[in-house]
KEZAMAR-216332 format. One record per atom (N, C-alpha, C): x, y, z; residue in one letter. Coordinates in steps of 0.001 Angstrom, whole numbers, plus 500000, padded with zeros to 6 digits. Atoms other than C-alpha are relative to their C-alpha. Layout:
<nodes>
XYZA/...
</nodes>
This chain:
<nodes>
499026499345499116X/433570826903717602X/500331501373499449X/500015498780500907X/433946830578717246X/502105500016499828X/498638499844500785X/437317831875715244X/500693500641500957X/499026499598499047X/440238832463717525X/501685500541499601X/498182498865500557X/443757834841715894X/500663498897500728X/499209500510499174X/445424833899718616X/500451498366500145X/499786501299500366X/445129830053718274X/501060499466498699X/499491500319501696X/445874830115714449X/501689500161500203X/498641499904500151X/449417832006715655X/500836499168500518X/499055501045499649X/450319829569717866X/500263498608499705X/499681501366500595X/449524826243715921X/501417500378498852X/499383500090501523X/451359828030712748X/501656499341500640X/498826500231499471X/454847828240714408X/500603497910500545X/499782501341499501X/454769824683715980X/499815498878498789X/499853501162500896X/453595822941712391X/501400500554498865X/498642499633500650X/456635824672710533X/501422499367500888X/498803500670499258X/458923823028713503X/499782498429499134X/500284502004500449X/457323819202712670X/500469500146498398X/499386500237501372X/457814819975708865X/501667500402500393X/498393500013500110X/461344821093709253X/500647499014500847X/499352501378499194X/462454818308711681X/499366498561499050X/500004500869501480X/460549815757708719X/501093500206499232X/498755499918501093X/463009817106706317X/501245500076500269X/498980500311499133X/465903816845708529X/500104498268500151X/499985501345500404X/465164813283708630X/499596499437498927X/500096500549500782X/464113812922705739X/501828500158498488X/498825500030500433X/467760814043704452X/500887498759500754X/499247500866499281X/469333811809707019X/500086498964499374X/500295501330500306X/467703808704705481X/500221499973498379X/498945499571501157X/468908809949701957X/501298499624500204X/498417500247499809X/472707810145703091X/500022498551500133X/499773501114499859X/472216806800704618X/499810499485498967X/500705500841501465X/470416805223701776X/501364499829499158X/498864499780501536X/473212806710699217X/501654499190500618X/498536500300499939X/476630805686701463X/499653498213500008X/500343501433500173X/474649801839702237X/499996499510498567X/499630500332501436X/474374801787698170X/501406499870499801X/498467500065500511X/477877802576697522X/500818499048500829X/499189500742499757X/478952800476700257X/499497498314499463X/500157501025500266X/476788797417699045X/499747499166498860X/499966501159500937X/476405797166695890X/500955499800498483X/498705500484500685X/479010795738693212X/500145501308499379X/499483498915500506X/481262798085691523X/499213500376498730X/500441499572501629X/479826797481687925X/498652500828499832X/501562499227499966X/476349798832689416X/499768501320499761X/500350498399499892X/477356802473689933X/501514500537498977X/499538499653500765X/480524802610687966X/500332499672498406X/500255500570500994X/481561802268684678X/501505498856500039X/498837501307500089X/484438799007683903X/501060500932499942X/498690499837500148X/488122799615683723X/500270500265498627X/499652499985501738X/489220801217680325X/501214499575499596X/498247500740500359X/492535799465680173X/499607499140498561X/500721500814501260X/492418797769676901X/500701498068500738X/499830501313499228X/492563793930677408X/500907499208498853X/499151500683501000X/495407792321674874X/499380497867499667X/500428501577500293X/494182789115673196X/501003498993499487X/498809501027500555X/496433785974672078X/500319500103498578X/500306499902501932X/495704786844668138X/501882500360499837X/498949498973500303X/499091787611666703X/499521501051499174X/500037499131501060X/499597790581665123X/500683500000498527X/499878500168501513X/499548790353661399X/500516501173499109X/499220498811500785X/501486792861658869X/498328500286499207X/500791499523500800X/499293795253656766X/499595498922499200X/500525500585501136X/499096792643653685X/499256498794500351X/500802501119499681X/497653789813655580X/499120500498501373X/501497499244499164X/495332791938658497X/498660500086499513X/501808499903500677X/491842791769658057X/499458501130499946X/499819498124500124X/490563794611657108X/498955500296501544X/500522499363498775X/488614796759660258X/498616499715499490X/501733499737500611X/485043797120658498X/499836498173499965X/500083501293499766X/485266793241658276X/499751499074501425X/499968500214498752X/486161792614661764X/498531500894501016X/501114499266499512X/483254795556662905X/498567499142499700X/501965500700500930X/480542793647660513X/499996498826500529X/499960500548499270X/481585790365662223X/499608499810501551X/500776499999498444X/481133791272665738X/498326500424499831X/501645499859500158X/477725793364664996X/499499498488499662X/500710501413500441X/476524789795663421X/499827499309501409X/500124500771498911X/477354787967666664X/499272500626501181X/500215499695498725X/476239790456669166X/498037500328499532X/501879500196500283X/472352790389667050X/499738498750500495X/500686501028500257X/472127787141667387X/499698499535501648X/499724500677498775X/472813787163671374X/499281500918500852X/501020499202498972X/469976788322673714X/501018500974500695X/499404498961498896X/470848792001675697X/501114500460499324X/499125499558500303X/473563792649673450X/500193500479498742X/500415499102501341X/471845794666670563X/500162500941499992X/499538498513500257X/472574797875671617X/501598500559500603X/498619499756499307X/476237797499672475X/500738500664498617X/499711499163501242X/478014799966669976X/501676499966499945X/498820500851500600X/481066798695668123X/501021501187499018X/498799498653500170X/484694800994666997X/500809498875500042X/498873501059500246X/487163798964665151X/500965500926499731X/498900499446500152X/490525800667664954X/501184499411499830X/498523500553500356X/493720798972663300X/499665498707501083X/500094501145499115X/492316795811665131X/499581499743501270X/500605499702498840X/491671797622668090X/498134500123500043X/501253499831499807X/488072797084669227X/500035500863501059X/500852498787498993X/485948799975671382X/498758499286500124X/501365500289499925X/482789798596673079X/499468500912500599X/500702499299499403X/480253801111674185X/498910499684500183X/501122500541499674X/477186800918675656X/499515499310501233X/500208500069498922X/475203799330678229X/499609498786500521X/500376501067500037X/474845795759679512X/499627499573501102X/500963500581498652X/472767793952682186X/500956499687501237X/499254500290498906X/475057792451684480X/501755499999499948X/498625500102500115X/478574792455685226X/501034498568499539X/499927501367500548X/478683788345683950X/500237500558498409X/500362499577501258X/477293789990680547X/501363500814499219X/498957499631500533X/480153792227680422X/501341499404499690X/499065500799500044X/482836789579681075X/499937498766498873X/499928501150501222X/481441787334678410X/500074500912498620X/499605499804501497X/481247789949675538X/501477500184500121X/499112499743500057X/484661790693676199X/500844498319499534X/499763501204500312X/485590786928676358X/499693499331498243X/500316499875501352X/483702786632673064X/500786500596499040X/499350499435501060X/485070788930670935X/501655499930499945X/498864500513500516X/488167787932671647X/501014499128499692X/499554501175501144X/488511784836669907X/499500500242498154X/500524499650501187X/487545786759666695X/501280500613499261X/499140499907500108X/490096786784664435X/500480501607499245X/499781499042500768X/492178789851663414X/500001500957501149X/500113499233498423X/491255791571667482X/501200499914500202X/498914500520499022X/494225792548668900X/499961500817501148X/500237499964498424X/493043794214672001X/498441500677499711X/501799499757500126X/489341795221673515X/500433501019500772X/500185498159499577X/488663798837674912X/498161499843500178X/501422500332499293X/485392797373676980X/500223501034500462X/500728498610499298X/483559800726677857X/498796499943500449X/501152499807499131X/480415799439678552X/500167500399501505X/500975500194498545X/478339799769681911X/499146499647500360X/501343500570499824X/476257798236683659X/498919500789500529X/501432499452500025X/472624798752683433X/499007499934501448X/500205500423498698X/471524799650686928X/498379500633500014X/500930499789500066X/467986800276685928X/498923498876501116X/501112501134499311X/465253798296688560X/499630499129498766X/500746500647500226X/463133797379686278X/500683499117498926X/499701500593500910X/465121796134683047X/500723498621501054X/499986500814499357X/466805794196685889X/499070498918500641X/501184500370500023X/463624792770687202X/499145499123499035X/499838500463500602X/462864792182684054X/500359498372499560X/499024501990500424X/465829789335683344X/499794499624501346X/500014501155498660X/465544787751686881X/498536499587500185X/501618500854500238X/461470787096685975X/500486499521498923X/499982500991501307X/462459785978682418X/500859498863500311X/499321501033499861X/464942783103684390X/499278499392501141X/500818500482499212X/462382782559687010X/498690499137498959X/501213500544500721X/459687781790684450X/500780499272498713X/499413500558500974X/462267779778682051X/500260498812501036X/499788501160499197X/463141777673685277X/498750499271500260X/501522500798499333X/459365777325686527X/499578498833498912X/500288501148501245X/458989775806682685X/500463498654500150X/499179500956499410X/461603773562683626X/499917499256500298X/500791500999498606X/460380772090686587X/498901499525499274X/501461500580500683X/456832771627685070X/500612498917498945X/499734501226500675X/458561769620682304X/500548498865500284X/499248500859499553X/460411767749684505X/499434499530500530X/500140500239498732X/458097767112687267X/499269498347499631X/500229501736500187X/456460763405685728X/501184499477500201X/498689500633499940X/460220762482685629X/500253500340501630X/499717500273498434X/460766763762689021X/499427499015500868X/500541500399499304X/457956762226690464X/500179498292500009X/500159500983500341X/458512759123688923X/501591499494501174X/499066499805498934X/462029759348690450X/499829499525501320X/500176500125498861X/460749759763694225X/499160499171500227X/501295501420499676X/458072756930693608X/501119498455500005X/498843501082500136X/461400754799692751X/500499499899501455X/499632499637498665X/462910756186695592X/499706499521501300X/500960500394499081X/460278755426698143X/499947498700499777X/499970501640500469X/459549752017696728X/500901499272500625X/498633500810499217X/462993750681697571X/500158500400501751X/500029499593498380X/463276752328700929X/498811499580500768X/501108500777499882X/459774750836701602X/500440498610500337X/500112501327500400X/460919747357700420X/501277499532500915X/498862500514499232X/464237747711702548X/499749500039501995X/500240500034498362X/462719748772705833X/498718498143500133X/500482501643499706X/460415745391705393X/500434498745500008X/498685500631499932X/463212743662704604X/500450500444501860X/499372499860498676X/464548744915707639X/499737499894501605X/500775500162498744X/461953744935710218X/498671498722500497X/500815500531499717X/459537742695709543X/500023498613499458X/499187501406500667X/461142739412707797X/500501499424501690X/499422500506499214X/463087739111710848X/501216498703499993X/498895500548500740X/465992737792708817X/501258499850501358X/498895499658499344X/468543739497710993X/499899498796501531X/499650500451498507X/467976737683714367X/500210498437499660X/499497501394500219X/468364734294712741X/501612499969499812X/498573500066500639X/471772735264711282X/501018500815501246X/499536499457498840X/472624737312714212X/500253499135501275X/499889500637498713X/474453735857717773X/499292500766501190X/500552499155499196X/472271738300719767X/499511500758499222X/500886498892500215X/469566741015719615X/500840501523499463X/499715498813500391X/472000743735719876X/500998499995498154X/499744500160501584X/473903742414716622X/499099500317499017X/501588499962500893X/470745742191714906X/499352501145499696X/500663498362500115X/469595745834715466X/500931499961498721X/498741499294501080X/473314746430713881X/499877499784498539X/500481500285501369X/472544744384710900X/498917500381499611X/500868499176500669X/469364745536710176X/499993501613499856X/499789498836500708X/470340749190710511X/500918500476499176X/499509500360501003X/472920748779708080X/499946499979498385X/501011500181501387X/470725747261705460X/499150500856500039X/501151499220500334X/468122749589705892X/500903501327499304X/499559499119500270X/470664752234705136X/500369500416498827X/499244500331501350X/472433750523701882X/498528499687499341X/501172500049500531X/468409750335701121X/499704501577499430X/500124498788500248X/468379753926701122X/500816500534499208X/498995499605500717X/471367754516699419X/500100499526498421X/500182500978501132X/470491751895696673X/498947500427499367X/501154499262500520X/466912754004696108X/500688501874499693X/499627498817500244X/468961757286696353X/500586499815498354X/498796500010501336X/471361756312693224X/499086499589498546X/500606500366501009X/468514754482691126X/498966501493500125X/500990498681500716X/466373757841691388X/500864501132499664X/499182498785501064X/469246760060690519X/500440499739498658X/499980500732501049X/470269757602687763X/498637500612499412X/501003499665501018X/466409758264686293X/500089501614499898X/499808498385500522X/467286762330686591X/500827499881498839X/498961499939500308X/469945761477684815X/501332501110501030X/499303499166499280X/472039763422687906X/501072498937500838X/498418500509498866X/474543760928689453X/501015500154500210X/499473499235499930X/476631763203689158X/500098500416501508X/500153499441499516X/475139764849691785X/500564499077501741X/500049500705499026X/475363761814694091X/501767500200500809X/498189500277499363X/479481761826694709X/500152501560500590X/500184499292498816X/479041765296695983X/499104499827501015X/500816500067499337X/476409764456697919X/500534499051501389X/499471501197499680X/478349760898699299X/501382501095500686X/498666499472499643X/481469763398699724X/499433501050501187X/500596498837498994X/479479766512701904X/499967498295501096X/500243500778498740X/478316763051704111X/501104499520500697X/498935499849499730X/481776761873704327X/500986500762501069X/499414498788499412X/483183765264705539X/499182500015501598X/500877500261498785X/480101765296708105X/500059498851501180X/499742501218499105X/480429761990709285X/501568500171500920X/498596499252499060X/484004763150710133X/500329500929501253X/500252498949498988X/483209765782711953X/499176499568500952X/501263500318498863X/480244764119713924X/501143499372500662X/499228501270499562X/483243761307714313X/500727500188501511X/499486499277499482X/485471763507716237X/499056500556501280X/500447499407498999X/483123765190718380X/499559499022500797X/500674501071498685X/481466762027719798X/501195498669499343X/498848500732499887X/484887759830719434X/499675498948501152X/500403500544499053X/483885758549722922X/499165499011499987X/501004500175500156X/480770757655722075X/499873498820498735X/499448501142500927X/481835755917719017X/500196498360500634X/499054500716499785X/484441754275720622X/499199498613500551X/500946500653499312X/481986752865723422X/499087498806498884X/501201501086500733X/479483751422720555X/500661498924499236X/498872501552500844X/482589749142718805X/500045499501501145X/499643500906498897X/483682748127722205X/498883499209500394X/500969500390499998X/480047747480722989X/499534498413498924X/500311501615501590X/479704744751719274X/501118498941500675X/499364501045499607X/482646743204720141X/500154499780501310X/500647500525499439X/482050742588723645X/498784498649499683X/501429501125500701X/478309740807722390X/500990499273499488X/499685501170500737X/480457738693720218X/501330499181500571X/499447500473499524X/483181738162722397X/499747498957501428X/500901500596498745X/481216737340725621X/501615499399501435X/498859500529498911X/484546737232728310X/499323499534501246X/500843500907498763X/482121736296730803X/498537500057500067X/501010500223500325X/478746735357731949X/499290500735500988X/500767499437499094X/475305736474733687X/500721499312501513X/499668500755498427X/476396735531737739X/501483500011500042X/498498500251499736X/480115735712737386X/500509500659500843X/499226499175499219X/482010737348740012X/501492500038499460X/499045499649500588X/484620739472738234X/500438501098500657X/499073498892499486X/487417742301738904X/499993500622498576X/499930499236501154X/487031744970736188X/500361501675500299X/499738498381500180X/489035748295736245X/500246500169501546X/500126499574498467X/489462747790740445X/498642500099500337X/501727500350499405X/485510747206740758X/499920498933499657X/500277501740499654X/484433743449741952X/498642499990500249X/501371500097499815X/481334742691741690X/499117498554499183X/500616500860501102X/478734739810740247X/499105500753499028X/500700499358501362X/477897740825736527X/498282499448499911X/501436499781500489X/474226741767735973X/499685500245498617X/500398500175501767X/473973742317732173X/501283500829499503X/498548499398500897X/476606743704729677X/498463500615498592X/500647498854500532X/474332746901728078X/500786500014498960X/499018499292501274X/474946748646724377X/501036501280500345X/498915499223499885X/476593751143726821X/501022500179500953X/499365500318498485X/477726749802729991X/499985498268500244X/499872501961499395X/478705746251732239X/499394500850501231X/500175499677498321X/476747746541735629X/500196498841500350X/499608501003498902X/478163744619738407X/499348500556501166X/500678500081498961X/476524743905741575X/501222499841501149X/498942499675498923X/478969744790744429X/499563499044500726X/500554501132498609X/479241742273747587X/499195501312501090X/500896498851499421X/477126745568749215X/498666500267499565X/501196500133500770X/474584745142746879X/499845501554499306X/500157499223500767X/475382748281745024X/500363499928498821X/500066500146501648X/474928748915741143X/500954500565499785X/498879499533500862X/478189749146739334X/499822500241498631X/499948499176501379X/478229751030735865X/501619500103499456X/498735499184500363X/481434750846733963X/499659499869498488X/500079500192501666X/481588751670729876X/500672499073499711X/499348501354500984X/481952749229727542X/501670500225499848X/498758499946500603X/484848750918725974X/501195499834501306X/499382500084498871X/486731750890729691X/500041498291500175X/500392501313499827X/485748746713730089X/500752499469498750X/498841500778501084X/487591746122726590X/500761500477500065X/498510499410500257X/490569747901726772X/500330499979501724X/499461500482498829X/490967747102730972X/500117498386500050X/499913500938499369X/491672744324732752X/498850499444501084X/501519500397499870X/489240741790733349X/500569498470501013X/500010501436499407X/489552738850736252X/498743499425500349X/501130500736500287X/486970736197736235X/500113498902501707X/499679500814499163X/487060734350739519X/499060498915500259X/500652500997499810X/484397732180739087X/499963499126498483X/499885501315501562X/485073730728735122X/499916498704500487X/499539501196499307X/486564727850736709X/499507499957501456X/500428499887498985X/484598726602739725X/500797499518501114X/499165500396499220X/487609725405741801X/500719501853500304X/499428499323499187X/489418728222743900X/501166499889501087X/499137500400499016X/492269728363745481X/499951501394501354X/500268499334498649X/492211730189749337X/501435500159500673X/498762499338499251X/495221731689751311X/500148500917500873X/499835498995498712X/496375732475754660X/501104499682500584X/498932499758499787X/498967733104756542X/499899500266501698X/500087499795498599X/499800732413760662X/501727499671500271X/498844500133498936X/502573732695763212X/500337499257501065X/499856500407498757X/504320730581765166X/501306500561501221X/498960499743499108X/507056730612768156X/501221499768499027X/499160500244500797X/510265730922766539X/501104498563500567X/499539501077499042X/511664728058768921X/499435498514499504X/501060500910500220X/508818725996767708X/500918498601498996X/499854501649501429X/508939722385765335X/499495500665498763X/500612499451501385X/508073724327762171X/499005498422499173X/500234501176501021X/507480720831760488X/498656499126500772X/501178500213499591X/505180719545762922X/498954500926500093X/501134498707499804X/503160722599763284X/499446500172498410X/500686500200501269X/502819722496759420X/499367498613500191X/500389501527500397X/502163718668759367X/498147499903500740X/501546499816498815X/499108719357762668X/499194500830498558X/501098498961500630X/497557722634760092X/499838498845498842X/500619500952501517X/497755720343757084X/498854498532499973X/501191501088499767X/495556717577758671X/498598500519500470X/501510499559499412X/493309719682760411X/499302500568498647X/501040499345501058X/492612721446756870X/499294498875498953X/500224501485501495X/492207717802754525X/498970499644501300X/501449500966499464X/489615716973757815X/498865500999499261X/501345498953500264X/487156719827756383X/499458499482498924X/500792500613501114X/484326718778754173X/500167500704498781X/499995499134501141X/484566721841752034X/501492499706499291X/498774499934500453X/488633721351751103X/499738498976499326X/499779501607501050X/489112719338748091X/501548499186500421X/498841500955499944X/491114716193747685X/501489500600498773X/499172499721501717X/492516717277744169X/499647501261499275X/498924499640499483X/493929720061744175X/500164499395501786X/499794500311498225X/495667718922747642X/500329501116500780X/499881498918499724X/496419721243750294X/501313500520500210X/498504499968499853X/499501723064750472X/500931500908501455X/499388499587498839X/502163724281753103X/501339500077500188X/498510499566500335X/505215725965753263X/500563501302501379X/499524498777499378X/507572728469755427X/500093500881499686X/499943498516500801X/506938731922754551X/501410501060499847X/498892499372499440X/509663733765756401X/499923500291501345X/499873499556498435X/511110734721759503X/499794501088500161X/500842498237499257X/509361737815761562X/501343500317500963X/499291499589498860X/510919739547764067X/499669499190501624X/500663500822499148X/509059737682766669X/499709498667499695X/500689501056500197X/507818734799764828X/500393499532498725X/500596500968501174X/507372732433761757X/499365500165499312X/501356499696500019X/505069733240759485X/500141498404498755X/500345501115500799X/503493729816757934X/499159500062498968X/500749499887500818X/501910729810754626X/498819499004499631X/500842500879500175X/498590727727754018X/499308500237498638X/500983499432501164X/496511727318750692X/499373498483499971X/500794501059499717X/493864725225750097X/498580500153498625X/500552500006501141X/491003724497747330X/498750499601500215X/501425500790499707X/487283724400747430X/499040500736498555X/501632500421501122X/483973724193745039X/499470500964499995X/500953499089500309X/482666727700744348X/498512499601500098X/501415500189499980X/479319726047743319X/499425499268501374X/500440500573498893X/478908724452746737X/500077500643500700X/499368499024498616X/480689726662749477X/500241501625499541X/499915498223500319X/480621730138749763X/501905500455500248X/498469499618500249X/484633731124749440X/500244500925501634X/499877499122498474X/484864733466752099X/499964499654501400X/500180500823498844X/483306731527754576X/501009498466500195X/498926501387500230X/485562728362753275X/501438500585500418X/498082499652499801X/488778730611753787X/499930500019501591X/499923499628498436X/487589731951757480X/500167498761500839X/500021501133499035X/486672728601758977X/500983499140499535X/499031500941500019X/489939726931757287X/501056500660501192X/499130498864498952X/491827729978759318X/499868499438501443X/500793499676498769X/489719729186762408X/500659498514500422X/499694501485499279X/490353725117762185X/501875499559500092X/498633500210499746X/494314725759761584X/500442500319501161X/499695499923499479X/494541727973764278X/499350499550501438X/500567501091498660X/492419725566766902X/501231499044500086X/499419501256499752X/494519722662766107X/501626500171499986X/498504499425499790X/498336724841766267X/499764499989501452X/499715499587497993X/497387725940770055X/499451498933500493X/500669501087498966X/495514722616771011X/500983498680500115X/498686501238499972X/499067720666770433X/501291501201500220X/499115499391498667X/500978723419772578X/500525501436499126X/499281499361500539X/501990725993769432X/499342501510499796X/500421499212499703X/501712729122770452X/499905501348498604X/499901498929500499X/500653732269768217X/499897501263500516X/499517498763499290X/502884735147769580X/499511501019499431X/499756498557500623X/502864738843768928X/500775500338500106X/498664499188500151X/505141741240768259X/500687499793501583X/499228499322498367X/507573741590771745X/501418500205499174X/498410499679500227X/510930743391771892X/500369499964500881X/499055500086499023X/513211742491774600X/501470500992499950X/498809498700499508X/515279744882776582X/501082499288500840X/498827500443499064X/518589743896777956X/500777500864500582X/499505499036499073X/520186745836780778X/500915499683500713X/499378501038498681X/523460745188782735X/499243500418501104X/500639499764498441X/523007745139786356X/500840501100500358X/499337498907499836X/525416747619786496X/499242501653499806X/500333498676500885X/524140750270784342X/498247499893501306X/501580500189499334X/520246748996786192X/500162500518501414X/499762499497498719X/521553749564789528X/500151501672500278X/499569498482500185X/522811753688788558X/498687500477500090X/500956499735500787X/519255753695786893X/499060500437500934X/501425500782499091X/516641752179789396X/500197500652501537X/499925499726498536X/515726753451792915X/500796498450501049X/499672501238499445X/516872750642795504X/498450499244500205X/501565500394499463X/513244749734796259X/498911499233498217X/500871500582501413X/512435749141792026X/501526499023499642X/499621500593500435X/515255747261791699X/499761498431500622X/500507501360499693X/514946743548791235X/500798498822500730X/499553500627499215X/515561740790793616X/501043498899499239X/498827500748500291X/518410738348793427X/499380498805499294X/500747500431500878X/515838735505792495X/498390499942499835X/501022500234500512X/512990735702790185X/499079499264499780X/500736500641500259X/509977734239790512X/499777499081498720X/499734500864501319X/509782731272787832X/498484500112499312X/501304499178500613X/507004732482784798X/499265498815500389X/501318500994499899X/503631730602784867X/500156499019499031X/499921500668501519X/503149727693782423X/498831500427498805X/500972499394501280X/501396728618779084X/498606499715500323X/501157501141499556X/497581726939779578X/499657500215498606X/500388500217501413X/496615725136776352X/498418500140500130X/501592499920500381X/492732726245775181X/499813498198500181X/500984501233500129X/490518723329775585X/499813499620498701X/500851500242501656X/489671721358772294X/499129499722499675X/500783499946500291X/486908721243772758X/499416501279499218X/500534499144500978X/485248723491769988X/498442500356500145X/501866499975499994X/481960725483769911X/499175500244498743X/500805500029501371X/479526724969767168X/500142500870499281X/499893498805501414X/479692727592764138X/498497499845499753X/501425499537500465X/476348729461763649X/499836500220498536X/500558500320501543X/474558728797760417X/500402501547499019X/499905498644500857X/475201732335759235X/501930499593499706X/498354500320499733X/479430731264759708X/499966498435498925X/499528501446500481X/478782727713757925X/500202499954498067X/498775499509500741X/480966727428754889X/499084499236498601X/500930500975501550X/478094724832752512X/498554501386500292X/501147499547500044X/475327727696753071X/500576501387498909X/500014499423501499X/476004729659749462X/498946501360500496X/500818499254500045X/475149733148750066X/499387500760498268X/500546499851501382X/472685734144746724X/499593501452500161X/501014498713500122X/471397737638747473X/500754500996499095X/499666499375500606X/473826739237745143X/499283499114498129X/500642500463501522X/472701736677742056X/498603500194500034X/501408500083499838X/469290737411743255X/499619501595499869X/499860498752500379X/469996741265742671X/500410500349498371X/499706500633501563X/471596740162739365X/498947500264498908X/500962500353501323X/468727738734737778X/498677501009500467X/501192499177499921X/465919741595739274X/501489500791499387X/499320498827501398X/468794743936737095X/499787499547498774X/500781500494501163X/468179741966734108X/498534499839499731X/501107499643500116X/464897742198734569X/499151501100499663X/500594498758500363X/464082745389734905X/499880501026498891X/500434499769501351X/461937747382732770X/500718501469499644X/499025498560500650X/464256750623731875X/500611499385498851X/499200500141501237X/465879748338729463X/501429500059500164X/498571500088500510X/468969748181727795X/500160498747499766X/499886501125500373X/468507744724727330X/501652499346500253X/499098500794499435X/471353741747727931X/500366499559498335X/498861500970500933X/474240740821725408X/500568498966499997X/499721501638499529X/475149738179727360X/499051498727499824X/500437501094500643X/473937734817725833X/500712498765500730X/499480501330499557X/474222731483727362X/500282499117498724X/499743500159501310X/474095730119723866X/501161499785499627X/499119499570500678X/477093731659722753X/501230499605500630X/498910500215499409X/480533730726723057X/500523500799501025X/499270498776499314X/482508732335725742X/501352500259499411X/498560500264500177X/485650733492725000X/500798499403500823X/
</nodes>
């Protein structure tokens, strides 16, 4: 390329900008550098210690019993040869007063010669002047000579360590086979979910029992009660945050071991009725009369209220009808109480019962109760068709069940002001109709209405919930006592 002036003048100008904007930043990153030092690193690095003198406990002794200075000087020199890093620290005894000068590694270094020398007798104060030695490399230096004094360390230690974590392992080995594969626990256990509990337990005090015999061979068990105390603190804190969760997994054990009721029971828990499908490590599902899946937590199922209406397979049933207030109360009970002791489903023993409730505004109201066989008759259907055969056999012996009426009374006076002549009423009133008693004859009850046909499709929802494969497995034990 041929030689061009003109080129040369205009690169020169533009590489004298790039160097002077380099050295513009390259001052910048100076300043920074120097104020990030001073702000980060310890005082003893960049300055020198506090010259305050430091008064020691020594008393002070009269001239004839003081030690002499050159005594006390030749003393310290002796101690500070014999002590790595602190050979060139330069020593000024004055009437007892020590002067240290010189320069020492770390700011530890300086706090121990000072500590040192003054339990030496005859000191009665120190005039520490060192500083520390903020050289890289002599630093560097001591933090490889404690890296390669530790690595020694380890290497001498590490047959003992290893031997240690072979202990270690061993037991934790010998406790999970113990624990899982003996199958100890489910003999001694009233259920599966107990059984987890006990074996994770032991597997734990297995671990804890290999932790202590391999710190024992460090000789460090020491180490273990902080170790036991940090878990402590932790466990506390986990405790707290999942409290709930806790809570749930106690309520959950004792449940299993309490067992308040069984697979098929139709219970009231918390204002939800339903027949119980399994009792979970974290829930009770009940099977609604809708055939929907109820979920309530454990911990809600032990600390609510729990009715059992099928424990006991007897039941008692209750209803309630109206008669004329004019009526025979006593016969009209005596008619419902025979028609209910004719029904196949009503037991003999309990008998049935019957009483006057109270007086209505219109009516009577008669109280009925009555007792039948869960495991035979479906309840529901046993209450409707006792309802159905009381109130056949009240109206088929003349006793009427009124409704509400309110009667209006009017003079004829006031009725006459009131009424056109044409709406008012004649002198005499047609006489009312007579009542007409229903026929007693009765019409059959359809098989879906009959009171021995046991509907099952909720225990038959039940046991496909215990079945199914999602798990959570069943606490409930036939086995086991109930409470």
């Amino acid at each position: 390329m041929p030689h061009c002036p003109a080129r040369e003048n205009l690169s020169a100008p533009i590489r004298g900008q790039h160097i002077s904007a380099l050295h513009n930043v390259l001052r910048c990153l100076l300043v920074v550098l120097t104020l990030t030092l001073g702000l980060i690193l310890p005082q003893g690095l960049i300055a020198q210690s506090t010259s305050e003198p430091v008064q020691t406990n020594n008393a002070i002794q009269l001239d004839s019993k003081a030690a002499p200075d050159t005594q006390i000087r030749r003393r310290i020199v002796e101690l500070l040869g014999e002590i790595e890093g602190f050979d060139k620290i330069g020593v000024g005894v004055s009437s007892g007063v020590v002067t240290l000068s010189g320069e020492v590694l770390d700011n530890p270094r300086q706090t121990q010669l000072t500590t040192m020398i003054e339990r030496i007798d005859g000191v009665v104060a120190i005039e520490n002047q060192t500083v520390v030695n903020g050289r890289l490399e002599e630093r560097l230096d001591s933090a490889f000579s404690r890296l390669k004094e530790r690595s020694r360390n380890i290497i001498a230690n590490a047959p003992i360590f290893f031997v240690a974590m072979l202990v270690f392992v061993m037991i934790s080995a010998f406790g999970w086979l113990v624990t899982t594969r003996l199958r100890i626990w489910q003999r001694l256990a009233p259920n599966s979910f107990i059984a987890e509990v006990y074996s994770a337990v032991a597997r734990i005090a297995f671990i804890i029992l290999g932790l202590v015999v391999a710190l024992d061979i460090l000789n460090a068990t020491a180490l273990l009660g902080a170790v036991l105390g940090a878990a402590g603190v932790a466990g506390l804190a986990v405790g707290f945050a999942v409290r709930d969760t806790v809570e749930n997994f106690i309520a959950s054990i004792l449940l299993s071991l309490r067992q308040p009721f069984r697979p098929n029971d139709f219970v009231e828990i918390a204002g939800d009725m339903g027949t119980v499908a399994r009792l979970t490590s974290r829930a009770t599902i009940l099977i609604s009369r809708e055939g929907n899946h109820i979920r309530i937590p454990n911990a809600t199922v032990f600390k609510g209220r729990i009715v059992n209406y099928t424990r006991d397979a007897n039941r008692r049933f209750e209803f309630q009808l109206g008669v004329d207030a004019d009526a025979d109360l006593a016969a009209a009970l005596s008619i419902a109480v025979e028609a209910l002791q004719s029904l196949p489903f009503v037991l003999r023993d309990p008998s049935v019962g019957a009483w006057v409730e109270e007086v209505g505004d219109s009516n009577v109201i008669l109280t009925f109760t009555g007792w039948v066989d869960q495991t035979r008759s479906s309840f529901q259907k046993a209450r409707g068709e006792a309802i159905r055969t009381a109130k056949t056999a009240l109206e088929s012996n003349g006793f009427g069940l009124p409704e509400p009426i309110y009667r209006l009374r009017v003079d004829a006076s006031t009725a006459a002001t009131l009424l056109p002549v044409s709406d008012q009423p004649s002198q005499q009133s047609p006489a009312p109709e007579p009542r007409r008693v229903p026929d007693a004859a009765e019409t059959p009850l359809p098989a879906a209405s009959d009171p021995g046909r046991v509907e099952d499709a909720n225990e038959e929802a039940a046991a496909r919930e215990r079945n199914a494969p999602d798990g959570g497995g069943d606490l409930l034990s036939e086995g086991q006592n109930a409470e």
